[in-house]
C-alpha angles and dihedrals in degrees: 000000000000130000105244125164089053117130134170125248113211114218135198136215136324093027104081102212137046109238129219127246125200103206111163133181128302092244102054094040080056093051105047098030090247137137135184126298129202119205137174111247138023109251088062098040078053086046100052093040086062099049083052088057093045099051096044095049087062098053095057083051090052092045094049099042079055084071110049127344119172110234093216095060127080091256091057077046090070096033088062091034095066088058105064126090091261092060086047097047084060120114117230097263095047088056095059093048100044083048090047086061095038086062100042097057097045094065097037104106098211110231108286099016124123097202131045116276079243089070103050119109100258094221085065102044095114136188101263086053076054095052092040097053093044084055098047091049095048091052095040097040125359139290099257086058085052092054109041083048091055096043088064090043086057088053104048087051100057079048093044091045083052103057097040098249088127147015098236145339116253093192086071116110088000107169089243114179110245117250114233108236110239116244103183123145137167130245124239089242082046090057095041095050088054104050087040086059094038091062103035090058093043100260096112089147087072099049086049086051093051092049091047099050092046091034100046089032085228129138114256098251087060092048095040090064095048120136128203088242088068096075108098106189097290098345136076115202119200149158114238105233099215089055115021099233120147112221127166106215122199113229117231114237088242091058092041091048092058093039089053088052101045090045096084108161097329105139123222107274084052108107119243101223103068123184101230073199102057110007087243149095128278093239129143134011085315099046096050084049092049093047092043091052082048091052090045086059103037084055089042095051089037088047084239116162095251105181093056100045134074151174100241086053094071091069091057090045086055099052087047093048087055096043079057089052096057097256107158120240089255080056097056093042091058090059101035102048097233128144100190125063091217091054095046080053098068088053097055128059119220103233139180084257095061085046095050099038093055087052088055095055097041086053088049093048099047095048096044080054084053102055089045089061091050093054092050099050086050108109 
């Protein structure tokens, strides 16, 4: 896909570099609620123009799918498959991922084919088109886009099988290779040079995004729809978005110091999170673009390896921080929001502090059993 809409902003002294503006047509920007966006070097500017294309492909599918869709093609599949009670149970966020994945491969043309996988009739999709398809995405994208693809696959055709729409699903037992679960987290020199940066170049939201996500141990889309009326003395109950749990964080007095400070005169419907950019808040498809390009300077100007850290990693760094720390496993889920010891697991790192610090406590608790004993054998 090529990168169109780019053009090149000319600047003048003292700034040392030209910078890149996406400006696409009247009609898509229409369209897709969009406008033009400058950045300051290429490889964004490219990022961003092909998120235009592909979301704008999309639409005209799902325009034209608007139109006439036959109910016995993958395509019809899905159609059918979004109205089921499976499509409905999902939470908010689940929805625009499956239906990320639902576009994608219906546009995707398997190797040798002359038509779209969206327009094959779904009772001969085989396993092989299964294999295939799982093949072709690993070398054109990833893996983990292989993967995640095949998964709701998976899903539609157990719907599918239900409801009699088809005679198998040949995305079942599929030999899919394991993902390897990601166990980044951020130093503390790592947090400090960012908010540091944030705040010297103007873009202090981000380093109060950063703070609550580490300090609070919460994912970034439940940090990004915050209100100042969700500060409770020193707690901010929630419900996570993509579960549904309710948990009730404590806010550390460093993070309630600096959201103290930043609050100025906001009342209490104002969101916390403020664009310096914009003047609004990072919500929606735009807002987490324009958050994750924040976060890819701020690395940039802090030398900060850009590529390997992320927000949502500093949910995962502070569970792990307080599993260091000695906090129980009750204790992390009160901050975390997990119901499942296995799941809560994967967030946080065993580390040599855990280690050490069980063998502490064991050591305390052994000794103070130990003087017990010698008190009640006293006379």
């Amino acid at each position: 896909m090529s990168e169109k809409y780019i053009q090149i902003v000319k600047r003048k002294k003292p700034y040392p570099h030209n910078m890149f503006k996406v400006n696409p047509p009247e009609d898509i920007k229409a369209v897709l609620g969009v406008g033009y966006e400058q950045f300051d070097t290429l490889p964004e500017a490219e990022q961003y123009s092909i998120e235009i294309q592909e979301r704008y492909e999309s639409y005209v599918r799902r325009a034209h799918n608007k139109i006439k869709i036959d109910r016995h093609t993958v395509a019809g599949l899905f159609a059918s498959f979004k109205k089921t009670t499976i499509w409905n149970d999902l939470k908010p966020n689940s929805k625009k991922s499956y239906q990320d994945q639902l576009d994608f491969a219906l546009s995707l043309r398997l190797a040798g084919s002359n038509k779209s996988f969206g327009q094959f009739l779904a009772k001969n999709v085989s396993a092989d088109h299964a294999d295939t398809l799982y093949q072709q995405i690993q070398v054109e994208k990833s893996s983990h886009k292989a993967v995640t693809v095949c998964k709701v696959m998976r899903v539609v055709w157990n719907s599918g099988l239900r409801a009699s729409k088809v005679r198998g699903n040949p995305f079942s037992n599929m030999r899919m290779k394991a993902l390897p679960s990601r166990s980044v987290v951020w130093t503390d020199a790592q947090i400090q040079t960012f908010v540091a940066t944030a705040d010297k170049h103007g873009m202090q939201s981000m380093g109060t995004l950063l703070m609550m996500c580490y300090y609070l141990c919460q994912r970034p889309g439940d940090m990004l729809v915050r209100r100042w009326r969700d500060i409770k003395g020193n707690k901010m109950p929630l419900t996570q978005i993509k579960t549904g749990a309710d948990v009730i964080p404590a806010i550390d007095p460093e993070l309630l110091e600096r959201l103290t400070r930043c609050r100025g005169d906001a009342g209490d419907d104002d969101y916390i999170l403020i664009c310096e950019g914009t003047k609004r808040p990072y919500l929606g498809r735009n807002g987490q673009r324009l958050y994750n390009k924040y976060k890819a300077k701020i690395c940039r100007l802090a030398g900060l390896p850009s590529t390997n850290l992320n927000i949502a990693d500093l949910r995962r760094t502070g569970a792990t921080e307080l599993a260091d720390s000695g906090a129980s496993n009750a204790e992390l889920r009160s901050m975390t929001g997990h119901k499942a010891l296995d799941v809560l697991s994967i967030y946080v790192n065993r580390t040599e502090v855990q280690a050490e610090t069980a063998v502490s406590r064991r050591a305390a608790y052994r000794q103070k059993k130990r003087d017990m004993d010698h008190m009640d054998s006293m006379p």
